[in-house]
C-alpha positions in Angstrom: 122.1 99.4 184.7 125.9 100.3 184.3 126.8 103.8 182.7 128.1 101.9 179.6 124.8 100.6 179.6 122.7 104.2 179.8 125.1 105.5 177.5 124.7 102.9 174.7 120.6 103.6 175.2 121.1 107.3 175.0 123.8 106.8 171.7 120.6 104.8 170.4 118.0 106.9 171.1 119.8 110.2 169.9 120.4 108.2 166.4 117.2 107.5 166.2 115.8 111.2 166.8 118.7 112.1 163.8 117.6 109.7 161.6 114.0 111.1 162.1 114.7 114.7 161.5 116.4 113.5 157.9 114.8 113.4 155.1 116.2 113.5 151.5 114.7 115.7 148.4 114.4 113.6 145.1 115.5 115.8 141.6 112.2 114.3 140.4 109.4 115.9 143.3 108.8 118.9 145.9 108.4 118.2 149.2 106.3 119.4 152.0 106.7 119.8 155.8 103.6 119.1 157.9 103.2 119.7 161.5 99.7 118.5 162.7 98.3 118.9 159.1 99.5 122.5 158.2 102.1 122.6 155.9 105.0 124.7 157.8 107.9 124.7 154.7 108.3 123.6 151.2 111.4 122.0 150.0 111.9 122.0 146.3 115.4 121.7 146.2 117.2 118.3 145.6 119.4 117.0 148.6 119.0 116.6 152.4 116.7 118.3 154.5 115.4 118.4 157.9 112.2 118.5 160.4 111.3 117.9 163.7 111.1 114.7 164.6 107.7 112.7 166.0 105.6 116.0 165.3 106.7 116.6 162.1 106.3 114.4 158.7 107.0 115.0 155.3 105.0 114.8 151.7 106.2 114.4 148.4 104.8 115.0 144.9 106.5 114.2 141.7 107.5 117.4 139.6 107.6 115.7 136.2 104.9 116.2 133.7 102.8 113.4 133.8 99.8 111.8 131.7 96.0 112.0 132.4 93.6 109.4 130.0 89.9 110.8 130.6 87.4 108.7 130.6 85.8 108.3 126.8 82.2 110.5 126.8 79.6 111.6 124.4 79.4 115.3 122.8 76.8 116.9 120.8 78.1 118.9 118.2 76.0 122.0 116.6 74.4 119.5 113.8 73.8 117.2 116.6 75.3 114.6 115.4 76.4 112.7 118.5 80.2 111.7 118.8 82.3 109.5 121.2 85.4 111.8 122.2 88.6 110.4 124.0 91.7 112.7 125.5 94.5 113.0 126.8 96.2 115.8 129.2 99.7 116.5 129.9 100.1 118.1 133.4 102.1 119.1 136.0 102.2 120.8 139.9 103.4 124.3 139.3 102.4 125.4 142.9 102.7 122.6 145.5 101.3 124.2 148.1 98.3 125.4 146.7 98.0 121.9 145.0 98.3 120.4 149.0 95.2 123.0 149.9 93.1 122.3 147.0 93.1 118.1 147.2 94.2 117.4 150.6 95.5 114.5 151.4 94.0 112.9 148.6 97.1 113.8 146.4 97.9 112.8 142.8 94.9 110.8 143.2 92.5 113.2 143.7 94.0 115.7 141.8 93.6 113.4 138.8 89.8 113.1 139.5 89.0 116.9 139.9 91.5 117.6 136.8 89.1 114.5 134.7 85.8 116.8 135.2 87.3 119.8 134.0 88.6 118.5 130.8 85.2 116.8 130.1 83.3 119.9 130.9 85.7 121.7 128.5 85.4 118.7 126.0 81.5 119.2 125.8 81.7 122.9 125.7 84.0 123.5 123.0 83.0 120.3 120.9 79.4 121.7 121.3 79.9 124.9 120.1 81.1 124.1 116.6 79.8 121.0 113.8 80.8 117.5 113.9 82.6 118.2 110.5 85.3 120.5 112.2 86.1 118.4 114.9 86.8 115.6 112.2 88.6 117.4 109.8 92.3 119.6 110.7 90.2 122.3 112.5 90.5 119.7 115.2 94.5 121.2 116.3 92.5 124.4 116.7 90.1 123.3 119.4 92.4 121.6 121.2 94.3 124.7 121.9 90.6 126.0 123.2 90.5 123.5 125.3 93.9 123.3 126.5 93.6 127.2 127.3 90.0 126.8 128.9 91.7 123.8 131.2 94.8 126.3 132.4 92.7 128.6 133.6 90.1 126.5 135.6 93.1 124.1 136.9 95.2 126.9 137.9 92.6 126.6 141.2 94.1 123.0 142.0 98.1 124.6 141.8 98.5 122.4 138.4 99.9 123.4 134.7 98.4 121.8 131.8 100.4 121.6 129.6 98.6 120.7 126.6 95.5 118.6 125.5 95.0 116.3 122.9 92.2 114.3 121.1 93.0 110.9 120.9 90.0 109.3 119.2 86.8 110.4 117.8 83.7 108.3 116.9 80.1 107.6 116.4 78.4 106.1 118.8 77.5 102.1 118.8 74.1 103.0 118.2 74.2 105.1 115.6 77.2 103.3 113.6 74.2 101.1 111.4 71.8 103.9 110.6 75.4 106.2 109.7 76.3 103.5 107.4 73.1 103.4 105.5 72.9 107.1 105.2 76.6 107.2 103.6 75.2 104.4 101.4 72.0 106.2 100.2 74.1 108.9 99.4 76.6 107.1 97.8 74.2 105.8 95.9 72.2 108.9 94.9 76.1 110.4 93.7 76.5 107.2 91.7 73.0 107.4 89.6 73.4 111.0 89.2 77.0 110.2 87.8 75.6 107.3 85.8 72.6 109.8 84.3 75.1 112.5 83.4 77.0 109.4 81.8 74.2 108.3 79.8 73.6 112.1 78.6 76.9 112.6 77.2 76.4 109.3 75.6 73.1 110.4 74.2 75.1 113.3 73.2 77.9 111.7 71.7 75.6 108.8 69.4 73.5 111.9 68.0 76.5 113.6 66.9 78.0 110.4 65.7 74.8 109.2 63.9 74.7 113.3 62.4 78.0 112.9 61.4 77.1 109.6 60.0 74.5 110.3 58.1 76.4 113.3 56.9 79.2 111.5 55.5 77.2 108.9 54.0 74.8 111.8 52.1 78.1 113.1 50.6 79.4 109.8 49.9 76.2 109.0 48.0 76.8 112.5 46.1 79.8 112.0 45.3 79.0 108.3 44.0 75.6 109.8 41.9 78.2 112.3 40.2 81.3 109.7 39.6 78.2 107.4 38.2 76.6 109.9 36.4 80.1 111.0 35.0 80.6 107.6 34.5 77.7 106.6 32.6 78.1 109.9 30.5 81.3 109.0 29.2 80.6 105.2 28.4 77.8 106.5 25.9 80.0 108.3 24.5 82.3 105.8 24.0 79.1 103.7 22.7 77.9 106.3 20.6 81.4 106.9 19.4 82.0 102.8 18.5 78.1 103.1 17.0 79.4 106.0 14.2 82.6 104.4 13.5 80.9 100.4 12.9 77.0 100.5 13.1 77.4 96.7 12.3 80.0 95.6 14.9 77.9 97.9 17.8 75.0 95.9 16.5 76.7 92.9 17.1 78.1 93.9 20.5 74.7 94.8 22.1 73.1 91.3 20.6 75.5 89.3 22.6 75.2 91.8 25.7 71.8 90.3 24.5 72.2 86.8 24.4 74.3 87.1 27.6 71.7 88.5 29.9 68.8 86.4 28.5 70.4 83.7 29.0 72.3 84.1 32.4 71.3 81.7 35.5 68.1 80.3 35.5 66.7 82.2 33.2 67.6 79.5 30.0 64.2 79.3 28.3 62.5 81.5 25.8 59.2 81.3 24.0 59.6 83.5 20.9 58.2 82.9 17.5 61.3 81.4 15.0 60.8 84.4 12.5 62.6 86.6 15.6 65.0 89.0 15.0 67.0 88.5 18.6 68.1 85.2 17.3 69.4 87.0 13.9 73.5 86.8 14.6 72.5 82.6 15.4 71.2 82.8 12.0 73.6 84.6 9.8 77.1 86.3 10.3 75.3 89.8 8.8 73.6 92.4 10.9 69.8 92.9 9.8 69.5 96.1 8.3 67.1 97.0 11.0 70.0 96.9 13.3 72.6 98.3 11.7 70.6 101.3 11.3 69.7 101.5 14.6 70.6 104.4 16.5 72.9 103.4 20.3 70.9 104.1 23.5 
């Protein structure tokens, strides 16, 4: 081999041993030297960096804040009335190399997994500490700050931040969705028949004082009436008794054809009466009987 030749080979090899001790940062993650499995630096700084080559290698975790989903599960509140709970976590690394000791080489991964059963445990210990009505009502902001807290402190082991928690969902069960249903019914219908007996009571209420006030308008009317009448029938007999001491003849005359008039009104056209009557008298003559004339007005 010529020198040109041993020199190109030794150019070559030394680019590759600079290329291999290279490595760049990203703004976006920390990185971590390794030599045989121990970490021996941390570079958290964006831009180039460098290792030994062939014995040393390089990890990188993102330093964003990223999402976790957990897996839905069931909690039993104080009234033990079961509920279907779904969450959310917002996390981050906040020490990379305790993070590296606490899931290996399992990384984000793993991480994920161990950070999954410490928001469920906190889930069912927080949820079952209080009724299902809190958890379903705004109290809700308040126990996901318990849980939220409870998670920092138990993930601070794992060299992760949580940064905050959140309910996404909150249900019955399948199971127990039918026999919930017919519950809210029944009581739905209990409200409504109590709102439909106090509805007939204040009706009850209302025709009593309407019939009361009925009857009491109709007992004055009547009153009223039987005195107008009475008032009434007072002053036409003294009209009558008037007429009767002015013209005993022509008030004679007056109450014969008021008489005649009521006799002989509708059906009532026939009369048996012996000829020698006196009702028939004005027929007979244009004079007023004597009897008549002298008798006194009723």
């Amino acid at each position: 081999m010529t020198r040109i030749g041993i020199l190109l080979v030794v150019l070559f090899g030394a680019l590759i041993v600079a290329l291999s001790s290279v490595f760049i940062v990203d703004e976006r993650e920390k990185a971590l030297i390794l030599q045989f499995g121990q970490i021996r630096d941390v570079k958290e700084d964006p831009g180039l960096a460098f290792k030994v080559p062939f014995v040393q290698n390089v990890v990188t975790y993102d330093d964003r804040i990223q999402s976790l989903d957990t897996q839905q599960q069931e909690v039993t509140p104080l009234d033990d009335r079961r509920l279907v709970v779904d969450a959310f976590a917002r996390w981050r690394i906040s020490d990379v190399i305790q993070f590296r000791q606490a899931v290996g080489a399992g990384g984000i991964a793993q991480a994920e997994q161990r950070l999954d059963g410490i928001l469920r445990a906190q889930l069912r210990e927080v949820l079952g500490s209080v009724p299902s009505n809190s958890i379903l009502s705004a109290d809700r902001v308040a126990l996901m700050n318990r849980i939220r807290d409870a998670a920092v402190i138990r993930a601070r082991a794992l060299g992760i931040d949580v940064v905050d928690v959140r309910i996404k969902r909150t249900e019955l069960p399948t199971q127990n969705l039918a026999a919930t249903f017919q519950r809210m019914e029944a009581e739905r219908a209990r409200e409504a028949a109590d709102e439909r007996a106090r509805g007939q009571e204040a009706a009850q209420r209302v025709r009593a004082q309407a019939d009361r006030t009925a009857v009491e308008l109709v007992s004055e009317a009547q009153r009223d009436s039987d005195i107008i009448r009475g008032e009434a029938d007072g002053a036409r007999n003294a009209i009558f008794a008037e007429a009767f001491g002015r013209d005993p003849e022509f008030f004679a005359f007056y109450r014969s054809l008021s008489a005649y008039e009521n006799a002989l009104s509708g059906e009532n056209s026939t009369l048996v009466i012996t000829p020698d009557s006196e009702f028939f008298d004005y027929l007979k003559s244009d004079k007023a009987p004597s009897s008549a004339a002298a008798a006194p007005a009723e």
